[in-house]
N, C-alpha and C positions, 0 to 999 in steps of 0.2 A: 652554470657550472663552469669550473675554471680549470684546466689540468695542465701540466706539464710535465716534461723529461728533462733529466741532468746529468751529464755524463762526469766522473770521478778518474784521474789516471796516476796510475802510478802510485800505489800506495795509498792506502786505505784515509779512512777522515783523521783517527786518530791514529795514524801514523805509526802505525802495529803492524806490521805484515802476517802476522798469524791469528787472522778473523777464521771462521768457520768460511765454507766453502759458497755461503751466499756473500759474503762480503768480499771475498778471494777477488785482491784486485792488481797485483802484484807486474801481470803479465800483459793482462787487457783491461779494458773499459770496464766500467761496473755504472749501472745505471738507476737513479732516481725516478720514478715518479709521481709526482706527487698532485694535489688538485681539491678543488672545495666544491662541495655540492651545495648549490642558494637556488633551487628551483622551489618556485613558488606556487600554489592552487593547486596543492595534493589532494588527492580522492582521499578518502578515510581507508585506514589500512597499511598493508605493507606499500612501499615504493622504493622500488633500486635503486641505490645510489652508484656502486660502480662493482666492477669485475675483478677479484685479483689475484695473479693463471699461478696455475702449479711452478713450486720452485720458490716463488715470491719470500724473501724475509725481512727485518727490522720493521712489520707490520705497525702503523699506527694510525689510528683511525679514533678523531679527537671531536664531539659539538662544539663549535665555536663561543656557543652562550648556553646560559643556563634554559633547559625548554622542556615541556610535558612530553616530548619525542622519546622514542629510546631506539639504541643501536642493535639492530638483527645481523646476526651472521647465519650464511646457509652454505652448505655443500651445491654446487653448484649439479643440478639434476640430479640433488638428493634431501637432505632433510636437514631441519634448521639444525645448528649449536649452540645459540644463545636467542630468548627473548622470542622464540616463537611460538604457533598455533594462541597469540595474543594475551601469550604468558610472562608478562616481563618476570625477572628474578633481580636477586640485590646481589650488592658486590659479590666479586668470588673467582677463583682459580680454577680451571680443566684442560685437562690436556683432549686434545684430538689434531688431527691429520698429521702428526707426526712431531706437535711442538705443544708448548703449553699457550694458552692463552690467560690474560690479566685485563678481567672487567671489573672497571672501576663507575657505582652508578653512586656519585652523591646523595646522600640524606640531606632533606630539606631546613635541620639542623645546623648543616655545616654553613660557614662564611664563605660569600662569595665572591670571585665567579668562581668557584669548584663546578668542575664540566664532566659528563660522562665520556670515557672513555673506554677503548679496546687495545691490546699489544700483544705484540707475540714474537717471541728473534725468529722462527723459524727455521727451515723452509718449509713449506708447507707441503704436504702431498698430495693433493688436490684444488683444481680451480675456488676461490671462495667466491659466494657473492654480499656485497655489502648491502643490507639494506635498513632502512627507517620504518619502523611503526610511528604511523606521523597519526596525533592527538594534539598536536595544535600547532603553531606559526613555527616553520623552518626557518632557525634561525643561523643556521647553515653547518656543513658535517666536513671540517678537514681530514686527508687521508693521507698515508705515503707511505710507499713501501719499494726495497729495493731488487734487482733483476742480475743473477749473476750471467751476463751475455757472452762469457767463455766458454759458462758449460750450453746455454741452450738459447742462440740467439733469434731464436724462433719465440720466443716467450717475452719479448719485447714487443714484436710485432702484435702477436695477438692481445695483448695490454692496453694495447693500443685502437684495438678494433673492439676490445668488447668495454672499452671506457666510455660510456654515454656522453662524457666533458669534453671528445674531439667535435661531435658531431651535431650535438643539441646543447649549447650554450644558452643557458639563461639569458645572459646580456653581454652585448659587445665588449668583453674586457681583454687587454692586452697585458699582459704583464714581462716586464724587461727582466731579462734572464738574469741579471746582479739584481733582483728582489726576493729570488727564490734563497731559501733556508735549504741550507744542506739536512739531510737524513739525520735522525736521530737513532744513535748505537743503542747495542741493547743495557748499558752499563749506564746510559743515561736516561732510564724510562721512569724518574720519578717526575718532575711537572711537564705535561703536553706544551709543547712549542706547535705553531701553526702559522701561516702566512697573514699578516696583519692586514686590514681592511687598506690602510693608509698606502699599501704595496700596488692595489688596484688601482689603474689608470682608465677612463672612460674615454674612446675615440672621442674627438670633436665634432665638426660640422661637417655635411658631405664634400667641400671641399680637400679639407686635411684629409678627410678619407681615401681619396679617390687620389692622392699625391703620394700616400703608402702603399698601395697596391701595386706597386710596378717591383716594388721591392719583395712580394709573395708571389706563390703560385702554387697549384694546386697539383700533388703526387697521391699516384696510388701503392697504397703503402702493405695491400696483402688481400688478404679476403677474409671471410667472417668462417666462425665453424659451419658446416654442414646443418643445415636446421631437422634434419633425420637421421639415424644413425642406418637407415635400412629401405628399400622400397622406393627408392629416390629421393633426393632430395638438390635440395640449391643453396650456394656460396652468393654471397654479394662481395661485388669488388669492394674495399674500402678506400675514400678518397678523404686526405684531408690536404689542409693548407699548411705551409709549411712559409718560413722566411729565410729567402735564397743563401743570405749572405752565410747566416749560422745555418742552414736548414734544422730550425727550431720548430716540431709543431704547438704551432698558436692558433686559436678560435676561427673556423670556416668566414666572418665578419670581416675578415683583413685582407681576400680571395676577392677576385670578381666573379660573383652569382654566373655571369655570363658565360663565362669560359670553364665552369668546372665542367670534369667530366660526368657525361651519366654513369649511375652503377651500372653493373653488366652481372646478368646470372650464369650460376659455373653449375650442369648438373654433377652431382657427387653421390655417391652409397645409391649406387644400380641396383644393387643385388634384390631378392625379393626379402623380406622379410618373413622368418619364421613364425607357424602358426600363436596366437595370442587370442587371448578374450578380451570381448571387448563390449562395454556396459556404456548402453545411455544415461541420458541424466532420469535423474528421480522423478517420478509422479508428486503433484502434489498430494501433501497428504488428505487422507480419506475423509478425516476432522478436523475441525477447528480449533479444538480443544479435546481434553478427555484422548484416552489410547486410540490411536487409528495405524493407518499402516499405507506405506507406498512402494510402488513397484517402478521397474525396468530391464527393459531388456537385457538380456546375454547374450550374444552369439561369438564363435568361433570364428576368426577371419583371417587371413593373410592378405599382404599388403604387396602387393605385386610390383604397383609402381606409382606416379605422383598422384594417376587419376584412376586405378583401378583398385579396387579390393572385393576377393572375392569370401563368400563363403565356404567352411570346410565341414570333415566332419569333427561332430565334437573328441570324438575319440583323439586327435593331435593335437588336444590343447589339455587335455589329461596329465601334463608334468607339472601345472598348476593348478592348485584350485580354484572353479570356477567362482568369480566374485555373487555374494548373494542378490537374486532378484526379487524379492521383498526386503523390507524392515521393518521395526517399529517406528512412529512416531508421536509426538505428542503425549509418549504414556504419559510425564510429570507433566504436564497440563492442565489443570481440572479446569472444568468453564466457566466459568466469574464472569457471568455478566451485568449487566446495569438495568437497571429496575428505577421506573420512575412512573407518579403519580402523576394525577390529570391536573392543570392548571389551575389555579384558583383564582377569582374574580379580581377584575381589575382592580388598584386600589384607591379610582378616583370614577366621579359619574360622567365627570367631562374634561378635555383637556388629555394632556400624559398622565401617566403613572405608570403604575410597575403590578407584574401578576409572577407568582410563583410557584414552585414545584417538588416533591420532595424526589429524589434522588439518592440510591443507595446502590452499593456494590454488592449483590447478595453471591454465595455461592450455589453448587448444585442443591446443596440439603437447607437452602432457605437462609441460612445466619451469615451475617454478616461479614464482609473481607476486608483487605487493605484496600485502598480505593485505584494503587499503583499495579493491583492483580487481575484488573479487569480487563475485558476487551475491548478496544477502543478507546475514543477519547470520551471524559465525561461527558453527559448532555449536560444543557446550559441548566442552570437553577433558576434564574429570575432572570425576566426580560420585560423591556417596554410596551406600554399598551395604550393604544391611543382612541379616546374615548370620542374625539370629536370636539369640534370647538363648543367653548360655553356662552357664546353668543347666541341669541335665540333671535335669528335672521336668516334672509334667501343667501345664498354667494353663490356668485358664478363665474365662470372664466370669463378669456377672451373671445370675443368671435375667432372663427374658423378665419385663415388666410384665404381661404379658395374657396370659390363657390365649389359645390357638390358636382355639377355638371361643369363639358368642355364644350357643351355650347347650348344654346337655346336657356333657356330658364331654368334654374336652381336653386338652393337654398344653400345656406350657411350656418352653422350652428355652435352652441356654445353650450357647457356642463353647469347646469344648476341646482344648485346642492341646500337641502336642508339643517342649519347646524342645530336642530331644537329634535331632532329626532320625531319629525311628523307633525308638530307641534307649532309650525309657520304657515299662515292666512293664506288660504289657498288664490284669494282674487289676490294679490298682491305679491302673488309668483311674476319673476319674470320670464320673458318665452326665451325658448332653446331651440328657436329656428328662426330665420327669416327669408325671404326669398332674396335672390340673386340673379342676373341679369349679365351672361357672356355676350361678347359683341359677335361670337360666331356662332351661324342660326344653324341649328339640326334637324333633321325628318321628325324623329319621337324622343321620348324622355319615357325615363321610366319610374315608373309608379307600383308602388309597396302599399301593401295592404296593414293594420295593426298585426303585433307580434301574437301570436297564440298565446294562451297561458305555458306556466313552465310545465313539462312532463312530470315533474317529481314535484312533492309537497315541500321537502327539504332533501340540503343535501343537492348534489349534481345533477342537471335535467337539461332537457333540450327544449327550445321554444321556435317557433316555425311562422313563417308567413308569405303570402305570395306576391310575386314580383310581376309586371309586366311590360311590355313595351309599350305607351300606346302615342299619340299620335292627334295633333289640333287638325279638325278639318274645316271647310267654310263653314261660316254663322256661329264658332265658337264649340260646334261639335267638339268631343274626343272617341276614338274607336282604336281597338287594343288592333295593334300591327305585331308582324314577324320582328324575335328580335334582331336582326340584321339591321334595323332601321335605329336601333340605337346603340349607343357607344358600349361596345362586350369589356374593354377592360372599366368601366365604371359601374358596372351590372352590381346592384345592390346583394347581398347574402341570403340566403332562404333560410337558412337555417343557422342558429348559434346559441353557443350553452348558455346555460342560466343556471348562476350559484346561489341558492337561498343559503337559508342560518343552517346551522348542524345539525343534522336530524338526534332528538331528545333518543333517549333510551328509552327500550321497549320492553314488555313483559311480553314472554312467548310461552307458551307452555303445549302439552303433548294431548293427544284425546282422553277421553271419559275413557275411565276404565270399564270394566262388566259389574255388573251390582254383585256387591258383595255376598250375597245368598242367593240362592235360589228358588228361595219360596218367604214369603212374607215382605217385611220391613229388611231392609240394610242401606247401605251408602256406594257409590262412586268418586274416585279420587282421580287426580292428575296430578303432576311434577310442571312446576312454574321456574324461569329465569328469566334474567334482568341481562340484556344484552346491548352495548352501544349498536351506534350505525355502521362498525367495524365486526361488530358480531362477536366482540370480545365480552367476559366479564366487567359487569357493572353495576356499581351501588347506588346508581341517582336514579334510578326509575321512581316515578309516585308513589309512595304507599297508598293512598286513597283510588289509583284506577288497579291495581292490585287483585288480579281475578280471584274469582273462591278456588280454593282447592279440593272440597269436597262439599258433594251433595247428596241431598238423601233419596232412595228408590227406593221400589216394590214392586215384589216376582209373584206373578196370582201364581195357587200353590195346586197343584194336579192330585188328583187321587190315584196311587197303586193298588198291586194286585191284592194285597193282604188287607187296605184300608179297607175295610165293610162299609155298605153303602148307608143312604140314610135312611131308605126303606126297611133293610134288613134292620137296621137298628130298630127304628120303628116294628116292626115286626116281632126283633127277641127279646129286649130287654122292656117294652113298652113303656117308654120313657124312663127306663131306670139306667144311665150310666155303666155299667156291669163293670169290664175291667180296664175299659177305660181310663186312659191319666192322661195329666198335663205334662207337659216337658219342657215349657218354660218358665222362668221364676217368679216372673210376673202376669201370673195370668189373671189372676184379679184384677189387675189394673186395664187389664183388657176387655176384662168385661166389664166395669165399671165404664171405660171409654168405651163401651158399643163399638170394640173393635173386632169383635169374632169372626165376624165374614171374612177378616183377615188372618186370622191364627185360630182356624176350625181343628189342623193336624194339631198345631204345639199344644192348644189349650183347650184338647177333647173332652177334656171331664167337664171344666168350668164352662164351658160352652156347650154345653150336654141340651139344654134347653131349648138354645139358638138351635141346635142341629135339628132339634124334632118336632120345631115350629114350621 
């Protein structure tokens, strides 16, 4: 950023003594400043470009080049005027703070370099602040505006403390006071003028540098506002560079780092601060999507001083309303998410290929979305699958660099791999060990037993084996020693996982149910699913291990108090059926299949015979 001041005497530019009373220059000095903002690796968003204090007029505030940027103006600790809450607007006229303002935002139509612009004659009646909605490469934001120092030479000063361009210089630029452009009137605001790139001089080498520095130094030219209006607060002194001869300020770069002064803090606004509410920040919301809701604190507090605040009651903060501590969020959200099927077979038996997947954005009610409404980033559709070489041969690595052991006897090993899928002559494997021989001799080594089988059939599992110390004695003995006698950080592993293939889907189902009757012939049923190793929903279980769902039973059938025995029958009717009946439809067929002993109650009549045999 580049800024400077210009001092005007005697008579206005255009040589009118009867300017409005920000140009009023007649008696004293009337002052320029003017300055270009080229800071570069903006955060996305708004970012300040400069300050410009009440009073200020012949406002003009110009982009250099055509750029996706646009120009914001804000009430300085108050609310935007133009181009905020990330709303640009197109060209247009308004008055506020006491003057009209003229935004001019080029259509993409137009011939260029047509640049967006802002102006306004002023004064204004209140501090502005300038700022950029920066959307892509700053390609730099001329401003100037002038200061009438008769009526308030106080307003120079703070111009100059709250201009970012004294103190945070983009790049070491100097610029010679005959390359600055006088002010532009307000009678001449039809094409923006601005300081031409060609005006900018780049210091040299650190010798040139350090040969100009004797000709600056460094003044404290005021202090900054108050950073609280209430409750304490601190001023910073403001220091800049300045060049003796014109005492011109120019960029802190042309000063020796060495000898500036430090700031110094000034406390200012003692007093306490009247009661206020005062709200944390937001909870996240409750959901991801679909209606949820967040909360935060309120409480009632005054501000005593820089480091105390205390709480009140709420009753003296009752001259405003209290901010809400809930809301809504996410109502317009519904949840879109992504929905994807199981992979399907690689599409080679050996070697690379590719396996795929179907992938859809569904909504809550199932049907289909844009795919830009969903949560998250899409899953991938199709990936690489590597099937394994199609050479039908052993491969192995390198041997090991280092023997196993750091001293006494060890082995060495190397990964030998089948590329035929089981399918390569077992005597014509080669080995994946061989011993090794350190030249430093140790008490014991130690000695692993085979791995266990894995815990799990598929799927993740642990496999287990024992380790121990042991120990060569005379005549070629071994006998297992305390581990002490062998090297602890080489101690082989007892235990480590083992990952078979994907455990297949399973069919699960729930118990027998109760026989569907109580007396004869009926069935038993259960409810069956097809569940992955995830426990989720799945279609690939067997049909052929597919359990039965239903089977058939029988309840032997009790006699009640009303059934008549078979004696009494015997006894009244003497073989004659009496009033006796059937009560199922097929009872012939029951008796036909010599099934009476099973349906004596249903099929009393037609079974009249059975009963009195």
């Amino acid at each position: 950023m580049i800024s400077r001041t210009r001092n005007f005497q005697r008579g206005c530019l255009t040589g009118n003594n009867s300017e409005d009373r920000c140009g009023k220059c007649e008696a004293d000095d009337c002052h320029l400043i003017s300055g270009i903002f080229t800071q570069t690796n903006l955060p996305s968003g708004y970012s300040k470009v400069t300050r410009i204090p009440r009073g200020a007029c012949h406002v003009n505030i110009t982009q250099i080049k055509p750029s996706a940027n646009y120009i914001a103006l804000k009430v300085h600790r108050g609310q935007y005027l133009l181009n905020g809450q990330w709303s640009p607007t197109s060209s247009h006229r308004f008055k506020a703070l006491g003057t009209t303002f003229v935004y001019r935002r080029p259509l993409s139509s137009e011939p260029q370099p047509a640049t967006e612009y802002v102006r306004a004659r002023g004064p204004i009646e209140k501090s502005l602040d300038v700022m950029m909605l920066h959307r892509g490469s700053n390609q730099g934001i001329w401003y100037s505006y002038k200061i009438p120092t008769n009526k308030n030479k106080a307003n120079r000063t703070n111009a100059m403390q709250n201009d970012q361009s004294y103190l945070h210089a983009a790049q070491p630029y100097y610029i010679p006071p005959e390359s600055l452009q006088p002010g532009i009137q307000s009678q001449q605001l039809g094409q923006p003028t601005y300081l031409q790139p060609e005006y900018s001089q780049v210091l040299g080498g650190a010798s040139q540098r350090d040969a100009r520095r004797a000709d600056y130094l460094w003044r404290v030219t005021g202090v900054s506002e108050c950073n609280r209006t209430c409750g304490g607060g601190f001023q910073n002194t403001t220091v800049v560079c300045v060049e003796q001869e014109k005492q011109a300020i120019v960029t802190a770069d042309n000063c020796d780092a060495v000898t500036r002064p430090p700031v110094q803090l000034i406390p200012c606004n003692n007093a306490p601060c009247p009661p206020s509410w005062i709200a944390s920040q937001w909870t996240p919301c409750s959901t991801t999507c679909s209606a949820g809701f967040q909360t935060r604190t309120v409480e009632c507090k005054q501000r005593i001083s820089d480091t105390i605040s205390i709480n009140v009651a709420l009753a003296r903060c009752n001259a405003e309303p209290a901010p809400p501590a809930i809301q809504d969020c996410n109502r317009d959200k519904p949840c879109v998410n992504w929905k994807f099927g199981n992979w399907s077979r690689c599409s080679v038996d050996c070697g690379r290929g590719q396996r795929s997947r179907e992938v859809a954005c569904n909504g809550p009610d199932g049907k289909p979305r844009a795919e830009n409404t969903c949560v998250g980033p899409k899953p991938i559709v199709a990936e690489i699958c590597d099937m394994g070489s199609c050479a039908k041969a052993w491969f192995h690595t390198a041997w090991d660099d280092q023997c196993s052991s750091e001293c006494g006897e060890g082995v060495i090993k190397r990964r030998v791999h089948c590329a035929a899928d089981g399918a390569c002559a077992a005597r014509s494997r080669p080995r994946n060990s061989k011993s090794c021989q350190n030249e430093i001799p140790c008490g014991g080594i130690w000695f692993t037993s085979p791995w266990s089988k894995c815990t799990a059939t598929c799927g993740a599992g642990v496999k287990q084996r024992d380790v121990s110390c042991i120990k060569k004695l005379g005549g070629g003995a071994l006998t297992i020693v305390s581990e002490e006698n062998c090297a602890i950080d080489s101690k082989p592993v007892t235990e480590e996982e083992c990952v078979l293939q994907e455990c297949p889907p399973e069919w699960f189902h729930t118990e027998w149910s109760d026989c569907s009757t109580s007396c004869g012939s009926g069935f038993r049923s259960r409810e069956l699913k097809c569940l992955d190793a995830d426990e989720a929903t799945s279609l690939s279980c067997d049909q052929k291990l597919k359990p039965d769902t239903r089977k058939s039973c029988y309840s032997e059938c009790r006699r009640t108090q009303e059934q008549p025995s078979r004696r009494h029958h015997q006894s009244s009717s003497h073989g004659d059926p009496g009033s006796c009946e059937d009560t199922y439809d097929n009872c012939q067929l029951v008796l036909q299949a010599r099934l009476c002993p099973y349906y004596l109650q249903q099929c009393c009549r037609s079974c009249w015979r059975f009963r009195t045999s």
